[in-house]
C-alpha positions as CSV (number, residue, x, y, z in Angstrom):
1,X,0.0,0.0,0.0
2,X,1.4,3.4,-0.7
3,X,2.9,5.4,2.0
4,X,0.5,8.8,3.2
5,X,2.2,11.3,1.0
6,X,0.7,14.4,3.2
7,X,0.9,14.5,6.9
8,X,-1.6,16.8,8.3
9,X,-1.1,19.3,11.4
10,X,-2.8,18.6,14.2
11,X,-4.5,21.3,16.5
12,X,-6.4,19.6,19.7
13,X,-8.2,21.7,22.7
14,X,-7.8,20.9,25.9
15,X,-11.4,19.9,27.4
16,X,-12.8,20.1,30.6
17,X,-12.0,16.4,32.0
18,X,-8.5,16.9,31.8
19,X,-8.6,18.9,34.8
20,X,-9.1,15.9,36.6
21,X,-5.5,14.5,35.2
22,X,-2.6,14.3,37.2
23,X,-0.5,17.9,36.4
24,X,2.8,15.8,36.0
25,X,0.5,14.2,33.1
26,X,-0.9,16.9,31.5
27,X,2.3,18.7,31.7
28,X,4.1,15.6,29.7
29,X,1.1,15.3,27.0
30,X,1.9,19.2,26.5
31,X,5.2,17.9,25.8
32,X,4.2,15.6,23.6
33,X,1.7,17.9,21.5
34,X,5.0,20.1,20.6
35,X,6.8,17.3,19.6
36,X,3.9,16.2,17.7
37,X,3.4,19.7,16.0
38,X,7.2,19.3,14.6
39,X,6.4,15.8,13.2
40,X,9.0,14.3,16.4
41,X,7.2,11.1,16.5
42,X,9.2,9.3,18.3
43,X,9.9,12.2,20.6
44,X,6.0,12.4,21.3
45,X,4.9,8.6,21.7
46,X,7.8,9.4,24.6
47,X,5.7,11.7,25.8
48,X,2.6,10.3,25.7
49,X,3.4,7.1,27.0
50,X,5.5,8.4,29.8
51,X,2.0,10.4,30.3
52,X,-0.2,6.8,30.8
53,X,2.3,6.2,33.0
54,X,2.1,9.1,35.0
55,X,-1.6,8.8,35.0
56,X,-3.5,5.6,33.7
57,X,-6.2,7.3,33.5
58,X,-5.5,10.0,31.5
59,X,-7.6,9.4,28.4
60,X,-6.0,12.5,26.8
61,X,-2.5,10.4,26.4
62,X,-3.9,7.4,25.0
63,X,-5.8,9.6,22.8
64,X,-2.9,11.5,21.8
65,X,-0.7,8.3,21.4
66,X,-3.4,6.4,19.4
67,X,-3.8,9.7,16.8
68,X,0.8,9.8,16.4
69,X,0.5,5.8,16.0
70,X,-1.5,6.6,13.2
71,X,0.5,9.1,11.7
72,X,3.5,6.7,11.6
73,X,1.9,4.1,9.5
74,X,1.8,1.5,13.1
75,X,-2.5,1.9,12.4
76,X,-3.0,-1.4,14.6
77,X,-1.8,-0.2,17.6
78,X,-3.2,3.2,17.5
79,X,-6.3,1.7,16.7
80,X,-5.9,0.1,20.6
81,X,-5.0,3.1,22.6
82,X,-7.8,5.2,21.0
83,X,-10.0,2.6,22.0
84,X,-8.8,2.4,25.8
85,X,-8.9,6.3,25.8
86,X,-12.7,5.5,24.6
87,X,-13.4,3.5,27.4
88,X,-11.9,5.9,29.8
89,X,-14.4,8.3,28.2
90,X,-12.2,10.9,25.9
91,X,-14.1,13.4,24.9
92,X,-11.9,14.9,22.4
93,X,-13.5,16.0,19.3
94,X,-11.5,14.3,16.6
95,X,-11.8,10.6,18.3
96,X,-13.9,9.2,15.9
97,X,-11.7,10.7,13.2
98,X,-8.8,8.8,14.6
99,X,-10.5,5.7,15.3
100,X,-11.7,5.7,11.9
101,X,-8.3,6.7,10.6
102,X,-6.9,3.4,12.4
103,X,-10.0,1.0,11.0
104,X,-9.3,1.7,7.5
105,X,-6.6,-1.0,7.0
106,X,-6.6,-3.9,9.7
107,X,-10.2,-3.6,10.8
108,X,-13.6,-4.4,9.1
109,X,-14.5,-1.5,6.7
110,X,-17.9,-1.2,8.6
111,X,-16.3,0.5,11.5
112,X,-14.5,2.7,9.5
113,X,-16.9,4.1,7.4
114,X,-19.3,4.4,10.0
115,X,-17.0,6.3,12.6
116,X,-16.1,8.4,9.5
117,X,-19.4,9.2,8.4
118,X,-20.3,10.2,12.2
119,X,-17.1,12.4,12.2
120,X,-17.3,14.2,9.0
121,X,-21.5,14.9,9.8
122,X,-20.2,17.1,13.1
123,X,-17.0,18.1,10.9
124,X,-17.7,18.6,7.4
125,X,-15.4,19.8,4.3
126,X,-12.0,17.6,5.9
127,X,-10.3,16.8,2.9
128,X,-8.2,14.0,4.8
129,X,-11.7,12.7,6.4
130,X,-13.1,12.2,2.4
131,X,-10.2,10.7,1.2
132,X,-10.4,8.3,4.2
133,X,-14.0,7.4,3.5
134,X,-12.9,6.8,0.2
135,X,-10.7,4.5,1.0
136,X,-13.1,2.9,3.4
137,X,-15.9,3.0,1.0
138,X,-13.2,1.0,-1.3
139,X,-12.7,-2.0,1.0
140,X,-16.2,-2.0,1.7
141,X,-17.1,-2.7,-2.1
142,X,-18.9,0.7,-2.5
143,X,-17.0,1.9,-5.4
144,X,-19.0,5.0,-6.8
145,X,-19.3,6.1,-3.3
146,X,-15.5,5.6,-3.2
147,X,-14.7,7.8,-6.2
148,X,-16.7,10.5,-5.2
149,X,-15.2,10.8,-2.1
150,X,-11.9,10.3,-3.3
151,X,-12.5,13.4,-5.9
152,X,-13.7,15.3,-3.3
153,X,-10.8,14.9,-1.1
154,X,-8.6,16.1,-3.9
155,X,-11.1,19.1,-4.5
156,X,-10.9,19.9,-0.4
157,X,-7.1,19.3,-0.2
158,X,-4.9,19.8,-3.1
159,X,-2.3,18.0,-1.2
160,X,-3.9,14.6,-1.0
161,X,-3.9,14.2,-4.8
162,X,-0.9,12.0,-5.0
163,X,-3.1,9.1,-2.8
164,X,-6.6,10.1,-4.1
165,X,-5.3,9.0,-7.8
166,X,-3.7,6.0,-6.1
167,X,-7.0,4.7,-4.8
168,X,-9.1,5.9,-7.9
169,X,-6.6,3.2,-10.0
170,X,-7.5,1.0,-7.2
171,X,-11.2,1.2,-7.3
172,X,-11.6,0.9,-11.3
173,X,-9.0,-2.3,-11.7
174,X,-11.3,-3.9,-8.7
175,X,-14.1,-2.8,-11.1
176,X,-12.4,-3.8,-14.0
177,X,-12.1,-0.9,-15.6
178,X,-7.5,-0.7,-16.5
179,X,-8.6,2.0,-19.1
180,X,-9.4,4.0,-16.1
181,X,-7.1,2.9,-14.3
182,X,-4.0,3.8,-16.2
183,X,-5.5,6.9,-16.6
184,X,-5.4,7.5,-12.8
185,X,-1.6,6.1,-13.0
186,X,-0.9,9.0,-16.2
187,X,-1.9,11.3,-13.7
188,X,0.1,10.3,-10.3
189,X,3.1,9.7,-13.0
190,X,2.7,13.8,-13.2
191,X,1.7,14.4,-10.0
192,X,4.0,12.2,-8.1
193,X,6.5,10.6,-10.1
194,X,8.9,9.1,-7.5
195,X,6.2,7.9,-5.0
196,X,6.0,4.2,-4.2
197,X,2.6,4.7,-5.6
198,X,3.6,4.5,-9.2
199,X,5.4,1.6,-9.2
200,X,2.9,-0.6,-7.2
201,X,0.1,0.2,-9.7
202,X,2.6,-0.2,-12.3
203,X,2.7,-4.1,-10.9
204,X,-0.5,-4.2,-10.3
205,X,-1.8,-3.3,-13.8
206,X,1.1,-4.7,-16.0
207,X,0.1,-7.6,-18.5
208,X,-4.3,-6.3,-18.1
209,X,-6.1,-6.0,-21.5
């Protein structure tokens, strides 16, 4: 699959239940939103986790850890923290984004696409939220609501072109259609000619009618 070719900031508010957190906690997840702000990964999952220790009940650091998990590619394990901060009652806004961020590979896509479609009807116009749905949509079998969302995402967010035309190729071969589908490839060839992208469809369509 091809690696996110946009990583998108993230911009949490503090809520009201993390009052209630242990200040050597909250003082370490603070920590670990800089970190996360200048794409220190590592640095932050530090942070976090040193957090959860600090306070395991702190549904703010699993919350946090679970949304950088997903932001290095390690979906599976973010997709557990976000659920424990769940259970410890997270109310942070963009939870279901995150969750749904983490269900779009390893877990059925019914949870996906209906923690999706929950998140983007309280926060509409998200580029990256459309082209997840997309790709949601796409493992789900629902492959005109998969394109649509997929063009949307590219009409919202310039920047997520590169993967948009990815999964459009990826829709129309599982629809038969390698017309359309090496048309999707012409265009990542332009728009992103040394992503891993290229050469997996490349594979993936080579020797099709």
């Amino acid at each position: 699959m091809m690696k996110r070719l946009t990583v998108v900031a993230l911009a949490f508010v503090a809520l009201a239940g993390a009052a209630q957190a242990s200040p050597h906690s909250q003082a370490l997840i603070k920590q670990g939103q800089a970190a996360l702000a200048a794409k220190d990964y590592a640095n932050a999952l530090a942070k976090f986790r040193a957090a959860e220790t600090a306070d395991p009940k702190d549904a703010n650091a699993f919350f946090f850890e679970g949304a950088t998990l997903n932001r290095t590619g390690d979906v599976a394990d973010a997709q557990i923290a976000l659920k424990h901060a769940q259970s410890l009652g997270s109310r942070q806004p963009d939870l279901l984004f995150e969750l749904g961020w983490s269900e779009v590979l390893p877990g059925p896509a019914d949870d996906a696409v209906k923690n999706l479609e929950a998140y983007e009807h309280a926060h509409p116009n998200r580029g990256l939220t459309s082209e997840l749905l997309g790709r949601a949509y796409a493992r789900s079998g629902q492959y005109d609501a998969a394109v649509a969302k997929l063009k949307e995402a590219m009409a919202r967010d310039p920047r997520l072109t590169g993967n948009a035309l990815f999964y459009l190729a990826i829709v129309e071969k599982k629809r038969g259609n390698l017309d359309a589908a090496r048309g999707y490839l012409a265009q990542l060839q332009q728009a992103a000619p040394d992503s891993q992208g290229v050469k997996v469809l490349q594979t993936a369509l080579a020797g099709g009618k």
